[in-house]
The first five atom37 places (N, CA, C, CB, O) and aatype in JSON, in Angstrom:
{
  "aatype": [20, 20, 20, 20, 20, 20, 20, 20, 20, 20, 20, 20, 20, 20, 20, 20, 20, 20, 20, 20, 20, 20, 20, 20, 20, 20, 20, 20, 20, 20, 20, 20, 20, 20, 20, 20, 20, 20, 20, 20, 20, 20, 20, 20, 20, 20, 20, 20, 20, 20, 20, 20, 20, 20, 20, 20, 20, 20, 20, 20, 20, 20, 20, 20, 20, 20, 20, 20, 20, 20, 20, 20, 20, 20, 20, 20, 20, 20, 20, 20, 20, 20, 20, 20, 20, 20, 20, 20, 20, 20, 20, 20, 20, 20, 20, 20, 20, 20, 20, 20, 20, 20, 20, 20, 20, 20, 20, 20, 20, 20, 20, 20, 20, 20, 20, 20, 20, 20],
  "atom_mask": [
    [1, 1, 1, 1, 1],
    [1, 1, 1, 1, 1],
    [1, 1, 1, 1, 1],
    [1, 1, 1, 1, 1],
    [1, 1, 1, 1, 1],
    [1, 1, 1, 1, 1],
    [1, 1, 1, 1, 1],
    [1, 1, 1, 1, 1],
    [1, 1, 1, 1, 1],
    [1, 1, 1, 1, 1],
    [1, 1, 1, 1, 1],
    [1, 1, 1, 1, 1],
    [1, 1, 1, 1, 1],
    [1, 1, 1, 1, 1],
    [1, 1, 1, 1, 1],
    [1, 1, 1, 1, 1],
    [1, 1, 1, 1, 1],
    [1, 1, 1, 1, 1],
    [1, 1, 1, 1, 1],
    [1, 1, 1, 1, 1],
    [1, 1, 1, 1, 1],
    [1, 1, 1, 1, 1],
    [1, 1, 1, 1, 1],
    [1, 1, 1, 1, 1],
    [1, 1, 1, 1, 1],
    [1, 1, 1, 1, 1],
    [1, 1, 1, 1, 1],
    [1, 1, 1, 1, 1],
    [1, 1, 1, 1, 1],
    [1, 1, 1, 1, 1],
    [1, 1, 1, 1, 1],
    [1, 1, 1, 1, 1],
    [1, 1, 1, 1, 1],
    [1, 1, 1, 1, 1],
    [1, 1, 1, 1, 1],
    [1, 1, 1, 1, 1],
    [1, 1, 1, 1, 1],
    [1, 1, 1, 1, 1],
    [1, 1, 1, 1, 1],
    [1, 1, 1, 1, 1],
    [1, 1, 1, 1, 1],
    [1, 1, 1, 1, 1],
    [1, 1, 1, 1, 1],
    [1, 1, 1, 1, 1],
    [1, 1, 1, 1, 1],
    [1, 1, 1, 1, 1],
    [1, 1, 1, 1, 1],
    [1, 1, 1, 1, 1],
    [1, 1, 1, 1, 1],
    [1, 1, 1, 1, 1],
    [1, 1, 1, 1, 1],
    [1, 1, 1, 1, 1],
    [1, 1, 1, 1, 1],
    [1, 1, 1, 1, 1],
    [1, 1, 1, 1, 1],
    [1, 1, 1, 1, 1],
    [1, 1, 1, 1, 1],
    [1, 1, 1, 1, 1],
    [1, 1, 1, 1, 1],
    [1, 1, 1, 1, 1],
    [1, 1, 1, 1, 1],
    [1, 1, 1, 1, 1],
    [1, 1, 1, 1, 1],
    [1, 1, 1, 1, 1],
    [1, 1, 1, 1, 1],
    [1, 1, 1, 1, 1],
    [1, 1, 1, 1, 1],
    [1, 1, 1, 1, 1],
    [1, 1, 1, 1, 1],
    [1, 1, 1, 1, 1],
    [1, 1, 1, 1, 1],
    [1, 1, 1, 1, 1],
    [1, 1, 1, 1, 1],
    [1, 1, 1, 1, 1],
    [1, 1, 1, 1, 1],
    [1, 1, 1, 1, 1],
    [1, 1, 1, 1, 1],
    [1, 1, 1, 1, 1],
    [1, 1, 1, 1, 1],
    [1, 1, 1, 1, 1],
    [1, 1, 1, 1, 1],
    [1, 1, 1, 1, 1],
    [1, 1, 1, 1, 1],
    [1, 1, 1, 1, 1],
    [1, 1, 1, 1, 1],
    [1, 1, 1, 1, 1],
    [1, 1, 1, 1, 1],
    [1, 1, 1, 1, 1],
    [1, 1, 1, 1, 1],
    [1, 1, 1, 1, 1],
    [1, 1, 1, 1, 1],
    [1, 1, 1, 1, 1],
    [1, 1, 1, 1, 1],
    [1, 1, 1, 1, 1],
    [1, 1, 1, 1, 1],
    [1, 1, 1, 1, 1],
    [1, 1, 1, 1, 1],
    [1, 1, 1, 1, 1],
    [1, 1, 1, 1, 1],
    [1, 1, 1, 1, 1],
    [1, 1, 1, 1, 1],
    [1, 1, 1, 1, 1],
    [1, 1, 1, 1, 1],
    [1, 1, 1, 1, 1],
    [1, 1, 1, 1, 1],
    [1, 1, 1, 1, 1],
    [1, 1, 1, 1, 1],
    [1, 1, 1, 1, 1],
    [1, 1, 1, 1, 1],
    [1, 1, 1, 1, 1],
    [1, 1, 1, 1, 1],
    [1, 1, 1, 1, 1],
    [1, 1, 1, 1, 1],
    [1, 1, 1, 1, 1],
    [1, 1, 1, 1, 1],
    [1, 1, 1, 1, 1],
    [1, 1, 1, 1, 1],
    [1, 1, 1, 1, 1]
  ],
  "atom_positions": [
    [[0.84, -1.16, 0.0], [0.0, 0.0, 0.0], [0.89, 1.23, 0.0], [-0.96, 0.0, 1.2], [1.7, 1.31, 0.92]],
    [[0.84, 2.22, -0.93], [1.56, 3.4, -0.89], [1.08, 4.64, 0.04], [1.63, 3.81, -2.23], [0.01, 5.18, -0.23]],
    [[1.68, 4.98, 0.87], [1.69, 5.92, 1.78], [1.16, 7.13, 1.2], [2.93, 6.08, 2.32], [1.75, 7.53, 0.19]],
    [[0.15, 7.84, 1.63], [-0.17, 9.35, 1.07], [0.54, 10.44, 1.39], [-1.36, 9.79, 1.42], [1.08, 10.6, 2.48]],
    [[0.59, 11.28, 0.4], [1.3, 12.48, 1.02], [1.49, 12.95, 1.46], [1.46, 13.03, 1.08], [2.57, 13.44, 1.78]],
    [[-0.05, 13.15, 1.92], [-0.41, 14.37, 3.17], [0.07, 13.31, 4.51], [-2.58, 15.0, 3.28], [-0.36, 13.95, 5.47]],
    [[0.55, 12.38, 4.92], [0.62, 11.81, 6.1], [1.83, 11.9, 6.35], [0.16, 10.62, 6.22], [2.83, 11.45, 5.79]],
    [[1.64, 12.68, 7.43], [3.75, 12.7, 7.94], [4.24, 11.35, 8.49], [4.27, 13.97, 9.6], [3.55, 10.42, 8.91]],
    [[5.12, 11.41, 8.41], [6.11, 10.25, 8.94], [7.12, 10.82, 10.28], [7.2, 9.76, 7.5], [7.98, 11.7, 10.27]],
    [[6.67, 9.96, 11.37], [7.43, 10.25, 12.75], [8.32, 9.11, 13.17], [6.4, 10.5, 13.96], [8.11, 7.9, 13.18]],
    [[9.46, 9.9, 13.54], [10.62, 8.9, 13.9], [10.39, 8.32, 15.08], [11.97, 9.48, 13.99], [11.17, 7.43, 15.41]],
    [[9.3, 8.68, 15.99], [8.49, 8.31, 17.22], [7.81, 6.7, 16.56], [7.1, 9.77, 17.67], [7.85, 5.81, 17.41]],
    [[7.43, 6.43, 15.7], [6.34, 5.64, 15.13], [6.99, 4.57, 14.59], [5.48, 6.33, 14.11], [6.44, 3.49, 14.42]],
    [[8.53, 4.88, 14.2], [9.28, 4.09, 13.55], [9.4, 2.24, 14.56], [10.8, 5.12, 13.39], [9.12, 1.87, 15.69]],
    [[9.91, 1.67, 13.48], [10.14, 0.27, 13.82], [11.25, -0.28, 14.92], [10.46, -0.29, 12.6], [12.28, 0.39, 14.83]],
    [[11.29, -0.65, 15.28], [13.34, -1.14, 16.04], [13.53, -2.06, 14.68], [13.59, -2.64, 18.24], [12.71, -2.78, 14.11]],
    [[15.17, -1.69, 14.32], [15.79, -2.5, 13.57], [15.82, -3.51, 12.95], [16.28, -2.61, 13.82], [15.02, -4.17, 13.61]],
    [[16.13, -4.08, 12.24], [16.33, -5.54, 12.71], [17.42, -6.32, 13.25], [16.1, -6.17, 11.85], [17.43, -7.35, 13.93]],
    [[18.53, -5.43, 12.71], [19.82, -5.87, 14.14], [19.23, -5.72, 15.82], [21.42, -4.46, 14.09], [19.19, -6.62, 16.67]],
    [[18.92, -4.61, 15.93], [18.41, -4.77, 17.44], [17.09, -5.81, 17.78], [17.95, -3.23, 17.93], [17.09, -6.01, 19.0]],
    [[16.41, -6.25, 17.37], [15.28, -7.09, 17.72], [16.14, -8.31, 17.41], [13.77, -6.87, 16.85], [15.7, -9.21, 18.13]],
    [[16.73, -8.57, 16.99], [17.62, -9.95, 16.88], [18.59, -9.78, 17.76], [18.3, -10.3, 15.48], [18.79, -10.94, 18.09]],
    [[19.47, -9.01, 18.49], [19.68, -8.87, 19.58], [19.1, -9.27, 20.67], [19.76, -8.08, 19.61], [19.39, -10.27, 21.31]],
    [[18.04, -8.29, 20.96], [17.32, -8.45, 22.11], [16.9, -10.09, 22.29], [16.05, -7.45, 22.01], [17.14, -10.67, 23.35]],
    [[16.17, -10.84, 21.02], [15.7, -11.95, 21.38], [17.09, -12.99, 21.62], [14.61, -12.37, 20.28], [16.78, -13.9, 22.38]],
    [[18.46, -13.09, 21.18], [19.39, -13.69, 21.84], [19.86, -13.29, 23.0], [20.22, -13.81, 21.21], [20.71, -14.02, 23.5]],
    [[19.57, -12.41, 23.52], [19.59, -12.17, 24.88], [18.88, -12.64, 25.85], [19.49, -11.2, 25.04], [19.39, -12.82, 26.95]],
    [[17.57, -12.92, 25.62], [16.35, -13.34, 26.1], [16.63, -14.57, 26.16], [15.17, -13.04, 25.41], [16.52, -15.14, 27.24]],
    [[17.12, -15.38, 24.86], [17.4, -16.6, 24.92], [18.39, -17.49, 25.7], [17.56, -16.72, 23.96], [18.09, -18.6, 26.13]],
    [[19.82, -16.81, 25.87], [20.56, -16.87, 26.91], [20.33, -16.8, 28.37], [21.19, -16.17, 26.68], [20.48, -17.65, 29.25]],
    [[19.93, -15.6, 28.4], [19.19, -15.8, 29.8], [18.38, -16.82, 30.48], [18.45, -15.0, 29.87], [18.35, -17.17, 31.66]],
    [[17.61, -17.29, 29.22], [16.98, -18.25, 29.67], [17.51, -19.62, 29.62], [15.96, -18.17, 29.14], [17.25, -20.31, 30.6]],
    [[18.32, -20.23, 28.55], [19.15, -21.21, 28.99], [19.93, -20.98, 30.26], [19.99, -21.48, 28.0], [20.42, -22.03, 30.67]],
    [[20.14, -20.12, 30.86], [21.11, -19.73, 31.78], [20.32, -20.71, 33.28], [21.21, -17.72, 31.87], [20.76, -21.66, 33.93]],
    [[18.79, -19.77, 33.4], [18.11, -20.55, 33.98], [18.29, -21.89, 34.19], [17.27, -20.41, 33.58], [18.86, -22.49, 35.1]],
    [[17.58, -22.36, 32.94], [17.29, -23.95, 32.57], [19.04, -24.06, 33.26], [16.84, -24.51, 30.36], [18.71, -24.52, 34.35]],
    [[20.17, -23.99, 33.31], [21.32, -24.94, 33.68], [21.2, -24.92, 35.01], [22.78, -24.58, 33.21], [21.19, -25.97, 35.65]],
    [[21.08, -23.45, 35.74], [20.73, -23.49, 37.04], [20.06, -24.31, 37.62], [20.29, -22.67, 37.32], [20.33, -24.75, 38.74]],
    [[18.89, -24.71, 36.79], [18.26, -26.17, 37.55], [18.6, -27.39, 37.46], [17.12, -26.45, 37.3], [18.31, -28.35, 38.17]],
    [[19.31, -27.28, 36.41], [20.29, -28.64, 36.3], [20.77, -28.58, 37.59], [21.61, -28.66, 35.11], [20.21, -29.0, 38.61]],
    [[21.95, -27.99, 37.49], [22.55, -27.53, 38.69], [22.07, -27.92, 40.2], [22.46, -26.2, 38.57], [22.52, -28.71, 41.04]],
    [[21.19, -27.22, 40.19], [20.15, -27.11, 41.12], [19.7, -28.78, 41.54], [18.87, -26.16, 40.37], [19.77, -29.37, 42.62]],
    [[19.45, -29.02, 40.82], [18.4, -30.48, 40.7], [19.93, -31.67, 41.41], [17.66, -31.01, 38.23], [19.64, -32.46, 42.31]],
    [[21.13, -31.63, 40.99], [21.96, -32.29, 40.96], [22.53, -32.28, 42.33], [22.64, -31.99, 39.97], [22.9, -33.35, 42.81]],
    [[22.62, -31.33, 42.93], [23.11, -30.7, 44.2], [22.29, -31.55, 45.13], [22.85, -29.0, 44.36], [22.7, -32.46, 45.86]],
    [[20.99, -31.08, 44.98], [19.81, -31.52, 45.62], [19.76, -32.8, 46.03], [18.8, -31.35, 44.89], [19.58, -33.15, 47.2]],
    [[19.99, -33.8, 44.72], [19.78, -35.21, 44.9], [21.51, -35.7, 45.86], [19.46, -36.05, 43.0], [21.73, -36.54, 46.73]],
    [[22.41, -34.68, 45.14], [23.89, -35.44, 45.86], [23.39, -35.31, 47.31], [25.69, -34.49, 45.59], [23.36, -36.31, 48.02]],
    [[22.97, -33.96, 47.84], [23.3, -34.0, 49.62], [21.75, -34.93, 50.02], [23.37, -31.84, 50.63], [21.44, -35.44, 51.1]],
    [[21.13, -34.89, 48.97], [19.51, -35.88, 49.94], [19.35, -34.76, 50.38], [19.55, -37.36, 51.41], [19.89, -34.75, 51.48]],
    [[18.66, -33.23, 50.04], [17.99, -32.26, 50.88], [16.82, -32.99, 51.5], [17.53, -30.99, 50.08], [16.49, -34.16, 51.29]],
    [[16.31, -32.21, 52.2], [14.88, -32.52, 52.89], [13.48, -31.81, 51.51], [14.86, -31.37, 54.86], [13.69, -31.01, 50.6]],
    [[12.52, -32.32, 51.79], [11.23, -32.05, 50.86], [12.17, -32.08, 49.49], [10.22, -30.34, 51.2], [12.0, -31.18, 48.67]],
    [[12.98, -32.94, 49.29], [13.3, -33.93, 47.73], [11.74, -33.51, 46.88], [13.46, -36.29, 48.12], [11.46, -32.53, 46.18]],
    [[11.19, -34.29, 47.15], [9.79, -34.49, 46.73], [9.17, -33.4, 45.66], [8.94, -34.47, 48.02], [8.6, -33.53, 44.57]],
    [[9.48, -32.41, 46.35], [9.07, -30.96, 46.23], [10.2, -30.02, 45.14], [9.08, -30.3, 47.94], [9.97, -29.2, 44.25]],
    [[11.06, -30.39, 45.5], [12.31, -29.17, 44.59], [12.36, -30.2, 43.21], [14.52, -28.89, 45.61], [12.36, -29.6, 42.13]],
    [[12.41, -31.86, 43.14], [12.75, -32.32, 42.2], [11.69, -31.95, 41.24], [13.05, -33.55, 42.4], [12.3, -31.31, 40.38]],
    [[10.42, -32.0, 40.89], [9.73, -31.88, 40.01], [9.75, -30.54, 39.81], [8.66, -32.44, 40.15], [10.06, -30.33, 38.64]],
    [[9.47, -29.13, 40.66], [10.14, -28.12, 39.63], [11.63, -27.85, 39.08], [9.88, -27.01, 40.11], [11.82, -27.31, 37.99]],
    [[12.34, -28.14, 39.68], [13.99, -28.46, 38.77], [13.72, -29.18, 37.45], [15.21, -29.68, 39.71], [14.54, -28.98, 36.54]],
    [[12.62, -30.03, 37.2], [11.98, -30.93, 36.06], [11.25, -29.68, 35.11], [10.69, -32.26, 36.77], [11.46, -29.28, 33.96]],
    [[10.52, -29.37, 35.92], [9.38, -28.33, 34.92], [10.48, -27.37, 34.82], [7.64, -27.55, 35.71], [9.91, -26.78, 33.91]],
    [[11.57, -26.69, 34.97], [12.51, -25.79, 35.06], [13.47, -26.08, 33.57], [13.3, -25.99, 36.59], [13.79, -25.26, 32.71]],
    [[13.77, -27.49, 33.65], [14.2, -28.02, 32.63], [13.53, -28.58, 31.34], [14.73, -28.74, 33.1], [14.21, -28.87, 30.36]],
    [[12.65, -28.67, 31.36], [11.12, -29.3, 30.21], [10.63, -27.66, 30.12], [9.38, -30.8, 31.25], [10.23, -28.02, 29.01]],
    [[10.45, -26.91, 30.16], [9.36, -25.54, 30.28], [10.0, -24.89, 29.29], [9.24, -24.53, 31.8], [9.99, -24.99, 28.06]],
    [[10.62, -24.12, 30.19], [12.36, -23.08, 29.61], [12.65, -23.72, 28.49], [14.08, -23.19, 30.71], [11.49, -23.8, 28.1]],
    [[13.32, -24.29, 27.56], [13.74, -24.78, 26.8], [12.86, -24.25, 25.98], [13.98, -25.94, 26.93], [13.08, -23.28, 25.25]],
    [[12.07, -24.72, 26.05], [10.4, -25.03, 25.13], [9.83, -23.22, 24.61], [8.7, -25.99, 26.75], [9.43, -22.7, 23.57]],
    [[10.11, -22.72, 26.1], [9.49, -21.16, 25.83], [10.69, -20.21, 25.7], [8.45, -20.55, 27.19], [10.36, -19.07, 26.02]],
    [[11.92, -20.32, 25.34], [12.86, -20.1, 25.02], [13.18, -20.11, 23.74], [13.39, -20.62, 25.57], [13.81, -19.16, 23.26]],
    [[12.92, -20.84, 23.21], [12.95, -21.0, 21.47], [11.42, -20.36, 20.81], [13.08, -22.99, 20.97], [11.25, -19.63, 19.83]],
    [[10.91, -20.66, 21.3], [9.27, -19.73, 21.15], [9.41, -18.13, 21.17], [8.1, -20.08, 22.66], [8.96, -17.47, 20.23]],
    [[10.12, -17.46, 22.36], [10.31, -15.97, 22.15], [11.13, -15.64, 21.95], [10.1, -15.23, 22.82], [11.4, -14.47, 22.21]],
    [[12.32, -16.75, 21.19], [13.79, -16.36, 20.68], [12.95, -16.0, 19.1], [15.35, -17.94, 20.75], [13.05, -14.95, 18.46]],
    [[12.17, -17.14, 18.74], [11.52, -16.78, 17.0], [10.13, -15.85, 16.61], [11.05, -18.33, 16.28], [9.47, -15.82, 15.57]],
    [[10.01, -15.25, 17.66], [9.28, -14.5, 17.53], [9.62, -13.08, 17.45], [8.6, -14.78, 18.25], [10.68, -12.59, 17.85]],
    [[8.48, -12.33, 16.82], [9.11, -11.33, 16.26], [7.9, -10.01, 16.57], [9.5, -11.75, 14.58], [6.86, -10.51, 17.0]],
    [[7.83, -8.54, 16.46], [6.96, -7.92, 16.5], [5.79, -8.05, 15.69], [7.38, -7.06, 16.46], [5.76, -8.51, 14.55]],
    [[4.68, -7.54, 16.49], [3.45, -8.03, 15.58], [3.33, -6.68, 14.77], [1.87, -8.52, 16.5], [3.7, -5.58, 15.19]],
    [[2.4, -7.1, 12.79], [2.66, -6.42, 12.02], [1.8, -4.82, 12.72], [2.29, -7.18, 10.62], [0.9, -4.86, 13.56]],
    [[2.17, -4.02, 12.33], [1.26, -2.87, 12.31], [-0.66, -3.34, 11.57], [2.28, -1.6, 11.17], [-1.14, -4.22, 10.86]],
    [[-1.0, -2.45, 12.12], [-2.67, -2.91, 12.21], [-2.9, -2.48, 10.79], [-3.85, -2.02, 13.52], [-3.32, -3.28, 9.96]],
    [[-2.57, -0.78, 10.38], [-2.99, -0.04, 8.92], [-2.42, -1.18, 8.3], [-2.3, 1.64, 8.38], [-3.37, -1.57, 7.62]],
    [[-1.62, -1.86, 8.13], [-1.2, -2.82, 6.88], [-1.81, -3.61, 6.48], [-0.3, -3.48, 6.92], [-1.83, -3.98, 5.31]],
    [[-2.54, -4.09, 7.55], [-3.87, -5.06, 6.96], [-5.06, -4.65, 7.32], [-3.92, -6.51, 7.42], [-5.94, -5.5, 7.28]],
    [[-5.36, -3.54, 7.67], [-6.73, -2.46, 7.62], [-7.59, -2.59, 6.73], [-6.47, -1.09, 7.44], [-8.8, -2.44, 6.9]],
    [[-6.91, -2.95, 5.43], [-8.23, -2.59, 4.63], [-8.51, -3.67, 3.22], [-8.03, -0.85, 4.04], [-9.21, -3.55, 2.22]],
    [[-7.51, -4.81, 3.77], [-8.06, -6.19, 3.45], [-8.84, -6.98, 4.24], [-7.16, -6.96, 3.22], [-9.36, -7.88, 3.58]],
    [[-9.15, -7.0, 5.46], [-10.0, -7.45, 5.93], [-11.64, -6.63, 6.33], [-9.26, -7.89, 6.82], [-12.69, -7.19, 6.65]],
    [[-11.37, -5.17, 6.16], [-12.64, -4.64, 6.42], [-12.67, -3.65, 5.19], [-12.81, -3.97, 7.96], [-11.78, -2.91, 4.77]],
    [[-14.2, -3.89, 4.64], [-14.14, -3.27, 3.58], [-15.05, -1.49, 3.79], [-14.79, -4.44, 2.46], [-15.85, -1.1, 4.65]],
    [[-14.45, -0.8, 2.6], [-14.6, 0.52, 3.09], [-16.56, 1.0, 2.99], [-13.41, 1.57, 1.98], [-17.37, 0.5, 2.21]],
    [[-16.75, 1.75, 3.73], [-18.35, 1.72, 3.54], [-17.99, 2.78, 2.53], [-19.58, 2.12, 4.95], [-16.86, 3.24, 2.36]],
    [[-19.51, 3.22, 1.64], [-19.58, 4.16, 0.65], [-19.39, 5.56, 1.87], [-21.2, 3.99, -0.41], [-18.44, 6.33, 1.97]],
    [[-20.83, 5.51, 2.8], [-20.71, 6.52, 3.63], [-19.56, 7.4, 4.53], [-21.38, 6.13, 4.22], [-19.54, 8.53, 5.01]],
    [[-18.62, 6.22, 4.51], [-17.28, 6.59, 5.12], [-16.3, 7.5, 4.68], [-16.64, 5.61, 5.19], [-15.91, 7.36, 3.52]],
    [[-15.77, 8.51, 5.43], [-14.9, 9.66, 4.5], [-13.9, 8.89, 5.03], [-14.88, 11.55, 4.75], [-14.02, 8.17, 6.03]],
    [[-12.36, 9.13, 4.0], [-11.51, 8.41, 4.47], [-10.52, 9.48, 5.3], [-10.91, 7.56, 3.34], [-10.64, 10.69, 5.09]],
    [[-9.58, 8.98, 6.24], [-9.09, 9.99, 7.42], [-8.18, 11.01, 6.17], [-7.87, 9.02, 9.01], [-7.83, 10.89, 5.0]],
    [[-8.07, 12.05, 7.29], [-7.05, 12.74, 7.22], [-7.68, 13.76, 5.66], [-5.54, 11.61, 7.15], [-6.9, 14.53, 5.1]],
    [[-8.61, 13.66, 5.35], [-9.58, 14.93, 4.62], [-10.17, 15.56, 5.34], [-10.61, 14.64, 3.73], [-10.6, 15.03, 6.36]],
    [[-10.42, 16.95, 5.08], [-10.99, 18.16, 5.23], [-12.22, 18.15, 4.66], [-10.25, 19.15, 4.75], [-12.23, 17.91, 3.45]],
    [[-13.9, 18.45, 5.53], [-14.84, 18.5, 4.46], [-14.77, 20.52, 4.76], [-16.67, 17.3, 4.8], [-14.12, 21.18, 5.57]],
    [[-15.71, 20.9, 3.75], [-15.97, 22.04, 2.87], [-16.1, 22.78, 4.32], [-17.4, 21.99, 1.62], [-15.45, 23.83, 4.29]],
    [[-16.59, 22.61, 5.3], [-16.97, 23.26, 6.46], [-15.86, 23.45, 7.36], [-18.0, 22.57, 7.11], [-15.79, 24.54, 7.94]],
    [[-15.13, 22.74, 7.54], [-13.63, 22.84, 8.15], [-12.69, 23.47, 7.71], [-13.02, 21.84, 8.24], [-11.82, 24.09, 8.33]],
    [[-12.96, 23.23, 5.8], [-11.75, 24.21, 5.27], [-12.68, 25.26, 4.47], [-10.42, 23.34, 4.13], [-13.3, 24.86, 3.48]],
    [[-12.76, 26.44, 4.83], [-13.82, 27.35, 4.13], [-12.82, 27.85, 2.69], [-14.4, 28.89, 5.34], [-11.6, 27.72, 2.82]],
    [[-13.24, 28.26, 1.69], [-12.73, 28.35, 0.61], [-12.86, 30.28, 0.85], [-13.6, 27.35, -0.71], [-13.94, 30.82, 1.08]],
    [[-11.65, 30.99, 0.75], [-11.88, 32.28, 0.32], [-12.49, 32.77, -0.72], [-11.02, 32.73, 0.23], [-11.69, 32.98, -1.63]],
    [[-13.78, 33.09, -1.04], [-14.49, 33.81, -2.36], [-13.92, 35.11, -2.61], [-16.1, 34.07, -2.2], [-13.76, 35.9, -1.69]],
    [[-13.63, 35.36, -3.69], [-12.96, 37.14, -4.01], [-14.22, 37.51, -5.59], [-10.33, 37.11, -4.79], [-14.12, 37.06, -6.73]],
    [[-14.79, 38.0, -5.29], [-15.9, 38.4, -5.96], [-15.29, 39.71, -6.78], [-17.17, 38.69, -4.91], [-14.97, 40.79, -6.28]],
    [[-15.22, 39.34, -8.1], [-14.58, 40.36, -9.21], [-15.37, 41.63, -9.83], [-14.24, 39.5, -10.44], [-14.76, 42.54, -10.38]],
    [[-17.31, 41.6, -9.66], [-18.03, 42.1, -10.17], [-18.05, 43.53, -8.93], [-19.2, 41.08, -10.53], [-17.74, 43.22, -7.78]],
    [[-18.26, 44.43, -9.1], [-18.7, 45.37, -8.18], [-19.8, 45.78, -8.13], [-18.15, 46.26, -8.18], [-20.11, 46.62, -7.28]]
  ]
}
């Protein structure tokens, strides 16, 4: 869809990169493996000394390790959702009655008359 003229363009409105959003989500992703080893970790410790309530720490050290992984690769490939105007006006169609934005009707913009006859 080609952008109209009359519509300014703000550097407020703009996108993040795509170097930086691919950033950010390997960061996210690290972090979160980081986790997930901690419970390795975690889980391993646990079973060497025989803590007390075993019972209890082993199955989330489990869901810690099964979860993470799983939702880690999920918001590593994910990406921003598209802008809404881009698909605005394939899914809803325009009424006749509808003015489209960003026009002026006759009452808003009054036309100067200069009357030539005297």
């Amino acid at each position: 869809m080609k952008r109209q003229a009359y519509q300014p363009i703000l550097i407020t409105d703009a996108a993040r990169s795509q170097g930086d959003q691919l950033n950010s989500r390997q960061r996210r992703y690290v972090v979160m493996m980081g986790v997930r080893m901690a419970c390795v970790v975690a889980g391993a410790i646990l079973v060497g000394v025989q803590a007390p309530l075993l019972w209890l720490w082993l199955p989330l050290c489990g869901l810690g390790m099964v979860l993470i992984p799983w939702l880690a690769v999920l918001l590593a490939n994910d990406r921003p959702p598209k802008e809404e105007h881009r698909l605005a006006n394939r899914f809803r169609p325009t009424q006749r009655d509808e003015t489209p934005p960003m026009t002026l009707t006759a009452e808003a913009h009054p036309h100067k008359v200069i009357d030539v006859d005297p």
